[in-house]
N, C-alpha and C positions, 0 to 999 in steps of 0.2 A: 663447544665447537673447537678446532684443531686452528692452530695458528699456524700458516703458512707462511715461510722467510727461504727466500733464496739465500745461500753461502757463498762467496766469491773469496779463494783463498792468492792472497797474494804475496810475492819471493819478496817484494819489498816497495817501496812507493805507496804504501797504502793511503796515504791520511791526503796524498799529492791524486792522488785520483779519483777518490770519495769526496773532496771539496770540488774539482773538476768535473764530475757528474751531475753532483746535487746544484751546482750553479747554473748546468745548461738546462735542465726540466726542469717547468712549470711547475712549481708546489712539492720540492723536496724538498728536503732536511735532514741534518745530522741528528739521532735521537740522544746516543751518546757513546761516549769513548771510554777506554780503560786498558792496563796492563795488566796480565795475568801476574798474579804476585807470589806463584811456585814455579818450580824446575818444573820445565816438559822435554819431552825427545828434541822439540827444535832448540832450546837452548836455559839458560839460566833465567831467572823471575825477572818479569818484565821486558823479555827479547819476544815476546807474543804479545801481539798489540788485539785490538778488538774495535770496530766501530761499526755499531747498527746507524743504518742510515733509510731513507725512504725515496723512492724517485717515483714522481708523481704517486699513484696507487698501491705502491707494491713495497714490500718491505726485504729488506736485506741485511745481509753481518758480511760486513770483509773481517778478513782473521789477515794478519801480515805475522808469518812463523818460517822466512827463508823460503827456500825453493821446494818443491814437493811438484805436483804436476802442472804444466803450463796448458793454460785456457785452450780449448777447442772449440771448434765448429758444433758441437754436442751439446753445447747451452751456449745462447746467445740473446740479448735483451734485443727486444722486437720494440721500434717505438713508432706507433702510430700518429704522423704529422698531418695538421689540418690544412696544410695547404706547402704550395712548390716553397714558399720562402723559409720555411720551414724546415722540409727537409733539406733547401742548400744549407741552413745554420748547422744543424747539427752534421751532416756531412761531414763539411771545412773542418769543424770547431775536434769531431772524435775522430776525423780521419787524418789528422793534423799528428804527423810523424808515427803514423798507422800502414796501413795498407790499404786502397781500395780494392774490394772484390766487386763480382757481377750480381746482377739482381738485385741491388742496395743492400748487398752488404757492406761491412768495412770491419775491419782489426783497428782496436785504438794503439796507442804507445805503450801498451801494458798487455798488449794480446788478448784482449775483450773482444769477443767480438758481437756486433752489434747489425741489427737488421734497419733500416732508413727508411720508413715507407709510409707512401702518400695514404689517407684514408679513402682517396677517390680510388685507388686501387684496389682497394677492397671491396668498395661499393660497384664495381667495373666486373668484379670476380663473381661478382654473386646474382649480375642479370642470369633472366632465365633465355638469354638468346643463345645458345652453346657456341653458335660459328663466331659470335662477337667476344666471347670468352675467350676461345680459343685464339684471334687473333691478337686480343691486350696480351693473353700470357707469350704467345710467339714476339710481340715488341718489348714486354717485359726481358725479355730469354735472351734479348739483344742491347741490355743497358747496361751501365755500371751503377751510374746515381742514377734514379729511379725518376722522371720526365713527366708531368703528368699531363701537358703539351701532348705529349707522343703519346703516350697509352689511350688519350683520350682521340688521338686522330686512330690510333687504330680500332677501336671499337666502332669509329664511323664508318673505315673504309670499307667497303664491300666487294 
């Protein structure tokens, strides 16, 4: 079976972001580090750094080899929170000298960007009542940090 690993390449701060992650999720880990010990295009041996890390489920490689393309909106880590206190920790904690965007997103201080979201919202998306759907994702469509207060009074209101 195929081993599936996200790539996260970063211009520089690697090893300052990958310990910042793996300390806010539940059951991550650094697996291990190393410097490439040849010449590459980004620079002399050892100016490419490598760290496989894990957050909660999922496994990943940052690569830090300078500047090459800055993070987009076009992959972003989705982290499913069991509850409001929850998502305000990580919030605060990645959106701390980031951006906040709408819908729970956010940009951290490295231009990751990241999705914040209740698991009750999830379980809210998936009744089979369409006009209650439709109302979470209309209070959804009007958040920043993601409420689960509000999403859950909009599914009541009628």
């Amino acid at each position: 079976m195929a081993t599936i690993t996200q790539n996260l390449w970063f211009a520089k701060d690697m090893d300052e972001a990958v310990a910042f992650y793996t300390s806010l999720i539940p059951g991550s880990s650094i697996t291990w580090r190393m410097a490439l010990p040849a010449e590459t295009p980004s620079g002399p041996p050892g100016s490419v750094r490598l760290t496989a890390f894990t957050l909660g489920d999922q496994r990943y490689l940052a690569m830090e080899a300078g500047p090459l393309d800055d993070f987009n909106h076009s992959f972003s880590i989705s982290v499913e929170c069991e509850d409001q206190a929850e998502v305000d920790r990580l919030w605060e904690a990645l959106g701390e000298g980031g951006a906040y965007e709408e819908c729970g997103w956010l940009r951290d201080r490295w231009g990751l960007s990241w999705q914040i979201v209740p698991r009750r919202l999830n379980e809210l998306m998936r009744d089979p009542d369409e006009d209650k759907v439709k109302r979470v994702v209309e209070a959804m469509l009007t958040m920043v940090k993601l409420d689960v207060a509000g999403l859950e009074a909009a599914a009541r209101d009628k």
